[in-house]
C-alpha positions as CSV (number, residue, x, y, z in Angstrom):
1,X,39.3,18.5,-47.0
2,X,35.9,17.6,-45.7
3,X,34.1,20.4,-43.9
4,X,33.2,19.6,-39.7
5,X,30.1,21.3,-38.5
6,X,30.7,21.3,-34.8
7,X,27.6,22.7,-34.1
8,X,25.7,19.9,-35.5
9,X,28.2,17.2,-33.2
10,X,27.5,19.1,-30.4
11,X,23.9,19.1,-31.0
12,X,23.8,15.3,-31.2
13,X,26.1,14.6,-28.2
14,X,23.9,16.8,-26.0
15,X,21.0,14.6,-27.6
16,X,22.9,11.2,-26.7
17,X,23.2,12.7,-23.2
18,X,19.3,14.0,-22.8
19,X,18.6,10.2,-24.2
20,X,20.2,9.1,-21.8
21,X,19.4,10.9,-18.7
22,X,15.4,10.3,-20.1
23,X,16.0,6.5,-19.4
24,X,16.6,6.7,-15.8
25,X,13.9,6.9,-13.3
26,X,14.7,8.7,-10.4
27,X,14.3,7.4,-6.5
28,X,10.9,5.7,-5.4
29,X,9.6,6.9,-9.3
30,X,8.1,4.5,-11.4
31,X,10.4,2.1,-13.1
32,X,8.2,-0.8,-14.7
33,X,4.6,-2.7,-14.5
34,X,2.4,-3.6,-17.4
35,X,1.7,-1.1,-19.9
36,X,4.1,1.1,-18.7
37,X,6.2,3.0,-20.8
38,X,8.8,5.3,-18.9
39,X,12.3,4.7,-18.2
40,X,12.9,1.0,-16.7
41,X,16.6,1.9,-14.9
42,X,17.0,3.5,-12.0
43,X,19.8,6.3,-11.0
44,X,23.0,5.3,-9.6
45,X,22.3,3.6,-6.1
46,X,18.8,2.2,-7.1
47,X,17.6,-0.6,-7.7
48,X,13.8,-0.9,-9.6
49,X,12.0,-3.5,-7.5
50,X,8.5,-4.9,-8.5
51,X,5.5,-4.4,-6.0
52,X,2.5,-6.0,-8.2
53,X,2.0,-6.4,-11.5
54,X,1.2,-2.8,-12.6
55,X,3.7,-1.1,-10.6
56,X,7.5,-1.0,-10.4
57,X,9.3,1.1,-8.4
58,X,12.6,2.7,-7.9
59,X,13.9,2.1,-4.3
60,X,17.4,2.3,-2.6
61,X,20.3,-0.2,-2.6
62,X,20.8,-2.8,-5.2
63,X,19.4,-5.8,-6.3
64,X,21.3,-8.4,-4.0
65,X,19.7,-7.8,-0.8
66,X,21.8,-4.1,0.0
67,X,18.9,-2.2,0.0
68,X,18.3,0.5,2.9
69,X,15.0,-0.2,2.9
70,X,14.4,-4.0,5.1
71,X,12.1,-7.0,3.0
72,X,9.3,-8.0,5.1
73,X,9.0,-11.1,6.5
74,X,6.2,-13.3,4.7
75,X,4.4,-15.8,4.9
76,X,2.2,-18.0,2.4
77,X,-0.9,-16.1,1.3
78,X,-3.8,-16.4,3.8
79,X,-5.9,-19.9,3.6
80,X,-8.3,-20.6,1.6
81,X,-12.0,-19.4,3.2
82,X,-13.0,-22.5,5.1
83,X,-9.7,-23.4,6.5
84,X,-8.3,-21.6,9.4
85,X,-9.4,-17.9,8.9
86,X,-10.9,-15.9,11.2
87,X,-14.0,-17.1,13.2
88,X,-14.5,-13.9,15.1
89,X,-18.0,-12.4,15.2
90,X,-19.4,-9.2,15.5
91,X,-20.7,-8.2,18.9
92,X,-20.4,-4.4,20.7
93,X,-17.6,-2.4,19.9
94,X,-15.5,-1.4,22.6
95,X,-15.0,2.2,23.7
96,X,-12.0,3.7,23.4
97,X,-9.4,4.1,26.8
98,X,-6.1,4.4,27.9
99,X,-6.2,0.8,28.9
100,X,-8.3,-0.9,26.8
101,X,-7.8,-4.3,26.4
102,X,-7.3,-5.7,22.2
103,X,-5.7,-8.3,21.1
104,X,-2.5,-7.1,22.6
105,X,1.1,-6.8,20.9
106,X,2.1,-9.7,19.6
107,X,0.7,-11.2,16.5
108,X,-2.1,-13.7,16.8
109,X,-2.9,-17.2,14.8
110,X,-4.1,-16.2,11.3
111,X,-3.5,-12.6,11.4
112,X,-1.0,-10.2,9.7
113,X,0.4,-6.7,10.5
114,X,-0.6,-4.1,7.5
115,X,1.8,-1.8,6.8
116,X,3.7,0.7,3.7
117,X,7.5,0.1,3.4
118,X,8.0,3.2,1.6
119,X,8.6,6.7,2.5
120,X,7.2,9.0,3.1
121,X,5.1,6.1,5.6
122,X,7.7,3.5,6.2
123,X,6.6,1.6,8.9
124,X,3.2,3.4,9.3
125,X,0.9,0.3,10.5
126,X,-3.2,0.0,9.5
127,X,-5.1,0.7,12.7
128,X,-8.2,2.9,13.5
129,X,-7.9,6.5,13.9
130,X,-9.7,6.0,17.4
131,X,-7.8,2.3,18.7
132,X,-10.3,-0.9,17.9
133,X,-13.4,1.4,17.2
134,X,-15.4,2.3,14.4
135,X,-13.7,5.4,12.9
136,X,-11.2,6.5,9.8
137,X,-9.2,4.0,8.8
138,X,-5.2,5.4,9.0
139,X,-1.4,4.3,8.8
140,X,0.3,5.2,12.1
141,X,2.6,4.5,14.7
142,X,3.4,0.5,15.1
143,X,2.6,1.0,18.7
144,X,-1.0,1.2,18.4
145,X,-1.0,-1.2,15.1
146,X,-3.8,-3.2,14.7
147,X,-4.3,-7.1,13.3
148,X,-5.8,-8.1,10.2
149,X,-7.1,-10.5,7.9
150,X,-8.6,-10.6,4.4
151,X,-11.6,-13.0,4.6
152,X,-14.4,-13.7,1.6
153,X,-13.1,-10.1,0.4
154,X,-13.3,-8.7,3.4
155,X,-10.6,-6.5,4.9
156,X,-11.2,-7.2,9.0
157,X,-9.8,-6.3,12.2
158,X,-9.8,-8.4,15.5
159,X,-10.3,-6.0,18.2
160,X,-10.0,-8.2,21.4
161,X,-9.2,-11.7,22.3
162,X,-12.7,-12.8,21.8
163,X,-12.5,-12.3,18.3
164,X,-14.3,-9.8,17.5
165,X,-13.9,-7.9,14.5
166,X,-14.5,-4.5,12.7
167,X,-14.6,-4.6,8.6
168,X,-13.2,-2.1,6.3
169,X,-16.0,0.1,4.9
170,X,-15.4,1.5,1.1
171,X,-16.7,5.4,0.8
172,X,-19.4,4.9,-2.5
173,X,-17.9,6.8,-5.4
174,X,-20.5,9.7,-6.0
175,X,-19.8,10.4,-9.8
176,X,-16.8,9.4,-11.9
177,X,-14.9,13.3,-10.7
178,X,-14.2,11.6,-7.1
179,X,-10.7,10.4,-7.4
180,X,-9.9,9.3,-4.0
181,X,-12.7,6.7,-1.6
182,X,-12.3,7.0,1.7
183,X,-11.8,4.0,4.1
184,X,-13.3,3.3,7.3
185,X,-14.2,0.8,10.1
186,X,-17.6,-0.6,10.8
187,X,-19.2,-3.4,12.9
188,X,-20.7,-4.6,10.1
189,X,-19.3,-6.2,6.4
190,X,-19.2,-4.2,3.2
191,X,-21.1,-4.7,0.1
192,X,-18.7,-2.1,-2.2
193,X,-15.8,-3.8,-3.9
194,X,-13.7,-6.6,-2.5
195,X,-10.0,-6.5,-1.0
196,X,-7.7,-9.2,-2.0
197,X,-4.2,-10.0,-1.4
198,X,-1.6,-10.2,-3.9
199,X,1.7,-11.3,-2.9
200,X,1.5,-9.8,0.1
201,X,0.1,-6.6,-0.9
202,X,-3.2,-5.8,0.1
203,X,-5.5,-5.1,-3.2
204,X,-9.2,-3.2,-4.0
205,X,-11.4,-4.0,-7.0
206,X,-15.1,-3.6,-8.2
207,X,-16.4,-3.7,-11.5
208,X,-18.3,-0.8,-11.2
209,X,-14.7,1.1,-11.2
210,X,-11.8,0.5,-13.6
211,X,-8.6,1.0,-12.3
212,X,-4.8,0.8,-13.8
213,X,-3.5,-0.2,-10.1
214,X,-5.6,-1.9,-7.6
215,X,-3.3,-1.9,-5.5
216,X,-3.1,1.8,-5.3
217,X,-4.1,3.7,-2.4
218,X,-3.5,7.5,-0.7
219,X,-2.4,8.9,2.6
220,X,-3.7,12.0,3.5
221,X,-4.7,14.4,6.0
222,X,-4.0,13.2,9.7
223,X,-3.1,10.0,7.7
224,X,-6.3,8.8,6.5
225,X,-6.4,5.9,4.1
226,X,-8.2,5.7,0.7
227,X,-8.3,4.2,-2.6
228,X,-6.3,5.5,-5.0
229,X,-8.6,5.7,-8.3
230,X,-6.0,7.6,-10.3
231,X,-2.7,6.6,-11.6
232,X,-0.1,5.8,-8.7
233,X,2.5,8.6,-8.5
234,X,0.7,10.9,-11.0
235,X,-1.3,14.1,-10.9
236,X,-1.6,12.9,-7.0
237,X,-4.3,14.9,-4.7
238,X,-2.3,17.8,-2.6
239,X,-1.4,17.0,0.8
240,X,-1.4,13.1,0.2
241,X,1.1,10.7,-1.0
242,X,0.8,7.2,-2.9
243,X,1.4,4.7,-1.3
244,X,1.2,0.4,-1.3
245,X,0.6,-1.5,2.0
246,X,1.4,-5.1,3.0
247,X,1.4,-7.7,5.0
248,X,3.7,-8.3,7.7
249,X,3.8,-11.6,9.6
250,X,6.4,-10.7,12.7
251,X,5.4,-11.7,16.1
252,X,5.3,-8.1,16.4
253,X,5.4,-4.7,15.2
254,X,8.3,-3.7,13.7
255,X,9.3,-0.1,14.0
């Protein structure tokens, strides 16, 4: 009679199992994007969704719509430079007060609500740390969102109903150990990098930097925005959290 090691069948059904169980990415993990390698299925009640080309990601629901977490509402990337863009130009920035005037709650021609639709910021809207003024750029409460555009690769933000506008500043990376640039808003344009959308996610690049996701950026501290020079959802900086952000295109902001 042939000899059974059982051991040996329950070492390789524990194997199958492990196999298994290291194919499925867990909720909001990674589940796909190019030159990724990690499990491409997500755990029971997930569906993997792609954001941009480099990153995948697990989120709730399934595939046919029944996700707990709402699609924006888009609309066709922003014209072409030269069309109807933006024609705002830079003149004082106003100071901050309980009822200062902007550009008011519901959604002007030619700009778009920024936002993340992911935890741990879902529904956090771009805006200035200090309403409409030059100061840290960070995701908050859609009450006080602000109003974008992305123009000649400039990030900008209308301020008031004269069009004036405050552009996205890029922190300069000091030496290649900085992981994280800081994002702010000045009256004046940037020369570091250029933002871009993609989709409708909102993008970074220079060529000075190389980076896996350019879409990748951080929240952190009293919910400061920066780039994200690392590798979304690995080795990320202690008290932040990766995140994408997006265009929205609803008359107004939607908590």
């Amino acid at each position: 009679m042939l000899a059974i090691d059982l051991s040996s069948l329950t070492f390789v059904a524990l194997a199958i199992i492990g196999g298994v169980s290291a194919q499925t990415a867990g909720g909001y993990q990674q589940c796909g994007g190019l030159n990724f390698v990690g499990p491409t299925i997500c755990v029971s009640g997930w569906h993997c969704e792609k954001l941009n080309d480099w990153y995948f990601q697990c989120l709730p629901g399934d595939a046919t719509g029944t996700a707990s977490v709402p699609t924006p509402t888009l609309s066709p990337p922003p014209p072409p430079s030269g069309t109807t863009t933006p024609t705002g130009t830079v003149t004082s920035v106003p100071s901050p007060s309980a009822t200062g005037t902007g550009p008011g709650t519901t959604l002007r021609p030619n700009y778009y609500w920024i936002r993340a639709v992911v935890a741990p910021n879902f529904h956090k809207y771009l805006q200035s740390a200090t309403a409409r003024t030059v100061s840290d750029a960070v995701l908050n409460s859609p009450t006080t969102a602000g109003q974008f555009n992305i123009v000649n690769g400039q990030l900008v933000q209308l301020i008031n109903t004269s069009g004036t506008l405050l552009y996205a500043r890029v922190t300069l990376r000091a030496d290649s150990t900085v992981n994280r640039l800081l994002i702010t808003w000045a009256a004046t344009p940037d020369t570091y990098g250029t933002f871009g959308f993609q989709g409708d996610t909102v993008t970074w690049s220079t060529s000075s930097i190389t980076r896996q996701n350019t879409a990748a950026f951080l929240v952190c501290e009293n919910q400061r925005l920066y780039i994200n020079l690392g590798a979304y959802g690995y080795m990320t900086p202690a008290g932040c959290a990766d995140q994408t952000i997006h265009y929205y295109n609803g008359a107004t902001a939607d908590a």
